[in-house]
VEXDOPA-944773 format. One record per atom (N, C-alpha, C): residue in one letter; x, y, z. Coordinates in steps of 0.001 Angstrom, whole numbers, plus 524288, in hexadecimal, padded with zeros to 5 digits. Example, Ala and Ser with C-alpha at 12.3 -4.5 7.8 and 13.67 -1.06 7.14 Angstrom:
2
a833867E9C681E78 a8300C7EE6C81E78 a833907F31C81E78 s832327F73681BA8 s835667FBDC81BE4 s832648001E81EBE 
//
This chain:
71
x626AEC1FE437258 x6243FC24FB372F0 x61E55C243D37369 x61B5EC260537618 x6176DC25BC377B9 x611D7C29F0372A8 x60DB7C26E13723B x60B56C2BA436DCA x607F6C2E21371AC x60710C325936D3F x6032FC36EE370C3 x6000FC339037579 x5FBCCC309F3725E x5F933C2DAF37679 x5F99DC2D7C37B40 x5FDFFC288F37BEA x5FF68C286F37ED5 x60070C2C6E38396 x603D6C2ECC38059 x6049BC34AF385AB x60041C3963386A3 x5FCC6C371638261 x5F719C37ED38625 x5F4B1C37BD389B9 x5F47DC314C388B3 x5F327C301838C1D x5F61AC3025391D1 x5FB85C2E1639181 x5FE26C2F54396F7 x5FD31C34B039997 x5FC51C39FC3965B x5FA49C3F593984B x5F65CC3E6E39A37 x5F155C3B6039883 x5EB79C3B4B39B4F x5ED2EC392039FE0 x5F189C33263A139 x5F16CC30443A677 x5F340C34173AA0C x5F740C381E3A7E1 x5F9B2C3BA03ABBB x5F6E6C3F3F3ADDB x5F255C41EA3A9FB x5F1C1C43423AC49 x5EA6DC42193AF1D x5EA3FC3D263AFE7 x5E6B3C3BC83B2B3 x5E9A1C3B523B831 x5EE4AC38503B87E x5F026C37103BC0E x5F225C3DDB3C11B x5F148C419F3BD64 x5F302C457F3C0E8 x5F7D4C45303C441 x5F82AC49543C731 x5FCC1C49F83C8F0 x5FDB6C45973CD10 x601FDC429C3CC16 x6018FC3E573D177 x60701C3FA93D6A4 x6092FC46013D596 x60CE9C455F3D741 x60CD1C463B3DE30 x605DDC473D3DFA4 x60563C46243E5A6 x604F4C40993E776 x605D3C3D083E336 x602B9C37FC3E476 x60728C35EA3E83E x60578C31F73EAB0 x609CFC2EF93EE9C x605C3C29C03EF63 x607C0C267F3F12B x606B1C1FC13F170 x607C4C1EE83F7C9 x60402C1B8C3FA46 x60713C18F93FF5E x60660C12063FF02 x60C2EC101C4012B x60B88C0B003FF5A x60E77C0A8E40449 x60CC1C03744070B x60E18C026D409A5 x612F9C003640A31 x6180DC036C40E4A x61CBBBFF8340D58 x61E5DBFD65412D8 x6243ABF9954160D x62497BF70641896 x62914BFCEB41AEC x62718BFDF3420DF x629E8C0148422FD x62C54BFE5F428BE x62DA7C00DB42ABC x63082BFE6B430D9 x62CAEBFD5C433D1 x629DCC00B643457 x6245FBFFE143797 x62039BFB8C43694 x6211ABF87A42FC1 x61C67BF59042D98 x61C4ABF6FB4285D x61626BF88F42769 x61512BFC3D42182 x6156BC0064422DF x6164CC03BB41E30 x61666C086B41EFE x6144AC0955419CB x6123DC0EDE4192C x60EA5C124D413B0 x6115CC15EF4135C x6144BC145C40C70 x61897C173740B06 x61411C1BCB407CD x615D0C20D84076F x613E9C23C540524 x6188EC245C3FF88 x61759C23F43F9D2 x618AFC256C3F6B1 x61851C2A1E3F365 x61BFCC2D0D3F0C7 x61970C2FB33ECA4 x61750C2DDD3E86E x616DFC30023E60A x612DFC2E1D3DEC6 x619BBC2C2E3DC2A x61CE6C2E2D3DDC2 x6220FC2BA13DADA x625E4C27693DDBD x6228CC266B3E138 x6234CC21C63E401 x62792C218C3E803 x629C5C26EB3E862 x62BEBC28C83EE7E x62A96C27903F328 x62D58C239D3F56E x628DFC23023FBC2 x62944C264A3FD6A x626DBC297E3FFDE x626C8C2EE74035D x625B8C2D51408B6 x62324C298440AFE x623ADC2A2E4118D x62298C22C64132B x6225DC21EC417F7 x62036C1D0C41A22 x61CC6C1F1A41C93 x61671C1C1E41E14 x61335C1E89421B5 x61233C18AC423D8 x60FD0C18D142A64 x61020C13FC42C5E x60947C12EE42B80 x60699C176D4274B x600AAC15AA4287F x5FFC4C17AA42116 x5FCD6C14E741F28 x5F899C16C84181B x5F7A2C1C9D41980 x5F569C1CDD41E7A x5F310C220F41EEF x5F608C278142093 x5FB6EC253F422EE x5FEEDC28A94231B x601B5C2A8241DE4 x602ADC279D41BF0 x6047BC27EE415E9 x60144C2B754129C x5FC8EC2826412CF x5F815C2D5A4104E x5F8EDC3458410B9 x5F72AC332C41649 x5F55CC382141777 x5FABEC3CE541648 x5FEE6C399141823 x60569C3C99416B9 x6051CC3DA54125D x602C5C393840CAB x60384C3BB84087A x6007DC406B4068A x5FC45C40E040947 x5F6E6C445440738 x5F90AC49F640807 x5FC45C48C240E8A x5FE49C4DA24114D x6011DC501840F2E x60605C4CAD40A9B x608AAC4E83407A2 x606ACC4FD6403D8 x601D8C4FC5400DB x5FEB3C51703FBAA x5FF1EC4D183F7F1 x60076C47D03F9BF x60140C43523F4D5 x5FC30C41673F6A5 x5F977C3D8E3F280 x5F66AC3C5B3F012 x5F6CAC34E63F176 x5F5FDC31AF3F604 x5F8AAC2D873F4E5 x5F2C7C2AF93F367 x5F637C25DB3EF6E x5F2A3C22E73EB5C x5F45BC1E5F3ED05 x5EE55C1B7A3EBE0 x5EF93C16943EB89 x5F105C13093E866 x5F7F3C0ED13EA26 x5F851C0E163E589 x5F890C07673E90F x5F707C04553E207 x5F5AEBFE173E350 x5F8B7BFA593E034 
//
């Protein structure tokens, strides 16, 4: 069981971290064509292939997600 503290503190990370449920990720994967830029959700749903970073982007923005960079 966790003490107060603790779930203090996890309340402050949460809510620094804010809402992440527009967030989405693009990572590069191996498509028919070559690479392709998978667009993800924040729960790690692939949601599309794009044949360009910048197609991926801009699709996610269009949709209202938030994509981050992840390393």
């Amino acid at each position: 069981m966790r003490t107060y503290k603790e779930l203090m503190e996890m309340n402050e990370l949460v809510a620094a971290l804010g809402d992440i449920s527009n967030a989405a990720y693009i990572k590069t994967v191996p498509s028919n064509k070559g690479t392709g830029y998978a667009l993800f959700a924040a729960d790690g749903t692939q949601l599309a292939v794009f044949p360009s970073r910048e197609a991926a982007y801009f699709t996610a923005r269009q949709h209202e997600l938030e994509p981050l960079s992840v390393h």
